[in-house]
C-alpha positions as CSV (number, residue, x, y, z in Angstrom):
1,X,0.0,0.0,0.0
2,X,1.4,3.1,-1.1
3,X,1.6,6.6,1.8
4,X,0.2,9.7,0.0
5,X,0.8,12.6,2.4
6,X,-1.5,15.7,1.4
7,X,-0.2,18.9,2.8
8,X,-2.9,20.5,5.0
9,X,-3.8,20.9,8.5
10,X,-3.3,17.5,9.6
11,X,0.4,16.9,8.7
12,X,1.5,20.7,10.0
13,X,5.0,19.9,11.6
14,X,6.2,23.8,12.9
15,X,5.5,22.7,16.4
16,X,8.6,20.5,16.1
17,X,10.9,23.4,16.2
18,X,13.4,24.9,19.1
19,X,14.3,28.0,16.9
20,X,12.5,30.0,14.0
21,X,14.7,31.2,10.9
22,X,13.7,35.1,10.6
23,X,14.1,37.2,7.1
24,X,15.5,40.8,6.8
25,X,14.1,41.0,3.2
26,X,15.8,44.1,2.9
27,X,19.1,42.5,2.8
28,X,17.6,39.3,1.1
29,X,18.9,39.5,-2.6
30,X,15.7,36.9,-3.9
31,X,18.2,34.2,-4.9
32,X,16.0,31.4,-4.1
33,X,18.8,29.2,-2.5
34,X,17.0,29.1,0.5
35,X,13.9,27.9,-1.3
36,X,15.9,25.5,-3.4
37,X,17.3,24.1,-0.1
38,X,15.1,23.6,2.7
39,X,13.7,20.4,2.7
40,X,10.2,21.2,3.8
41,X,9.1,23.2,1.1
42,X,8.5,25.8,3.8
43,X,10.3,28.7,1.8
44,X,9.2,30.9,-0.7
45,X,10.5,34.1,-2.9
46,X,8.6,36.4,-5.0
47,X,9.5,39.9,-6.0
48,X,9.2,40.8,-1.9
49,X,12.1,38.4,-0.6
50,X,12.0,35.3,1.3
51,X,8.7,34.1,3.3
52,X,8.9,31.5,5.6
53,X,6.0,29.3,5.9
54,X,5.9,28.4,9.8
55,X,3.4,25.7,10.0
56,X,5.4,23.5,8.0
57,X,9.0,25.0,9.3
58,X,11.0,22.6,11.4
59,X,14.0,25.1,12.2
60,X,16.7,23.1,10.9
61,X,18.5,26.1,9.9
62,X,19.6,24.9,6.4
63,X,18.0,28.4,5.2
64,X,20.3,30.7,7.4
65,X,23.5,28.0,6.8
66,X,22.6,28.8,2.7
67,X,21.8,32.6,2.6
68,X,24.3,34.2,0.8
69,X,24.0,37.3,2.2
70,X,23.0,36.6,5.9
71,X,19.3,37.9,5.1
72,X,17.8,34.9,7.6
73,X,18.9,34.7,10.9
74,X,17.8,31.8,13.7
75,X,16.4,32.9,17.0
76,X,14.7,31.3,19.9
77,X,11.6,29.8,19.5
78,X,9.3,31.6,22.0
Protein backbone atom coordinates (compact mmCIF):
# COMPACT_ATOMS: atom_id res chain seq x y z
CA UNK A 1 0.00 0.00 0.00
CA UNK A 2 1.44 3.12 -1.05
CA UNK A 3 1.58 6.57 1.83
CA UNK A 4 0.15 9.67 0.03
CA UNK A 5 0.85 12.65 2.44
CA UNK A 6 -1.51 15.68 1.43
CA UNK A 7 -0.19 18.94 2.76
CA UNK A 8 -2.95 20.52 5.02
CA UNK A 9 -3.81 20.94 8.47
CA UNK A 10 -3.26 17.50 9.64
CA UNK A 11 0.35 16.88 8.70
CA UNK A 12 1.51 20.72 10.05
CA UNK A 13 5.03 19.91 11.64
CA UNK A 14 6.19 23.77 12.86
CA UNK A 15 5.49 22.72 16.44
CA UNK A 16 8.63 20.45 16.12
CA UNK A 17 10.91 23.42 16.21
CA UNK A 18 13.36 24.91 19.10
CA UNK A 19 14.35 28.01 16.93
CA UNK A 20 12.45 29.99 14.04
CA UNK A 21 14.72 31.17 10.93
CA UNK A 22 13.67 35.06 10.60
CA UNK A 23 14.12 37.21 7.15
CA UNK A 24 15.45 40.75 6.80
CA UNK A 25 14.08 40.97 3.20
CA UNK A 26 15.77 44.13 2.92
CA UNK A 27 19.10 42.48 2.81
CA UNK A 28 17.61 39.30 1.10
CA UNK A 29 18.92 39.52 -2.55
CA UNK A 30 15.74 36.89 -3.87
CA UNK A 31 18.23 34.19 -4.85
CA UNK A 32 15.96 31.40 -4.15
CA UNK A 33 18.78 29.25 -2.46
CA UNK A 34 16.99 29.07 0.48
CA UNK A 35 13.91 27.93 -1.30
CA UNK A 36 15.93 25.54 -3.35
CA UNK A 37 17.32 24.11 -0.09
CA UNK A 38 15.14 23.58 2.70
CA UNK A 39 13.70 20.36 2.66
CA UNK A 40 10.25 21.18 3.76
CA UNK A 41 9.14 23.18 1.13
CA UNK A 42 8.49 25.76 3.80
CA UNK A 43 10.27 28.72 1.80
CA UNK A 44 9.19 30.92 -0.73
CA UNK A 45 10.47 34.09 -2.93
CA UNK A 46 8.59 36.43 -4.95
CA UNK A 47 9.52 39.90 -5.96
CA UNK A 48 9.23 40.82 -1.95
CA UNK A 49 12.09 38.39 -0.62
CA UNK A 50 12.00 35.33 1.29
CA UNK A 51 8.72 34.12 3.33
CA UNK A 52 8.93 31.51 5.56
CA UNK A 53 5.95 29.26 5.86
CA UNK A 54 5.91 28.38 9.83
CA UNK A 55 3.35 25.73 9.95
CA UNK A 56 5.43 23.53 7.97
CA UNK A 57 8.99 24.96 9.28
CA UNK A 58 10.96 22.60 11.44
CA UNK A 59 13.95 25.10 12.16
CA UNK A 60 16.67 23.09 10.86
CA UNK A 61 18.53 26.14 9.94
CA UNK A 62 19.62 24.92 6.38
CA UNK A 63 17.97 28.36 5.16
CA UNK A 64 20.28 30.71 7.44
CA UNK A 65 23.47 28.05 6.78
CA UNK A 66 22.55 28.83 2.68
CA UNK A 67 21.81 32.56 2.57
CA UNK A 68 24.31 34.15 0.78
CA UNK A 69 24.01 37.31 2.20
CA UNK A 70 23.04 36.60 5.85
CA UNK A 71 19.33 37.85 5.13
CA UNK A 72 17.84 34.87 7.63
CA UNK A 73 18.95 34.71 10.94
CA UNK A 74 17.85 31.79 13.74
CA UNK A 75 16.37 32.91 17.05
CA UNK A 76 14.66 31.31 19.85
CA UNK A 77 11.55 29.82 19.51
CA UNK A 78 9.26 31.63 21.98
Amino acid sequence: MDVVIKPGTNNKTGSWRTERPVVDNSTCVKCRTCETFCPDGAITVDESGAHINYDFCKGCGICANVCPVKAIKMVEEK
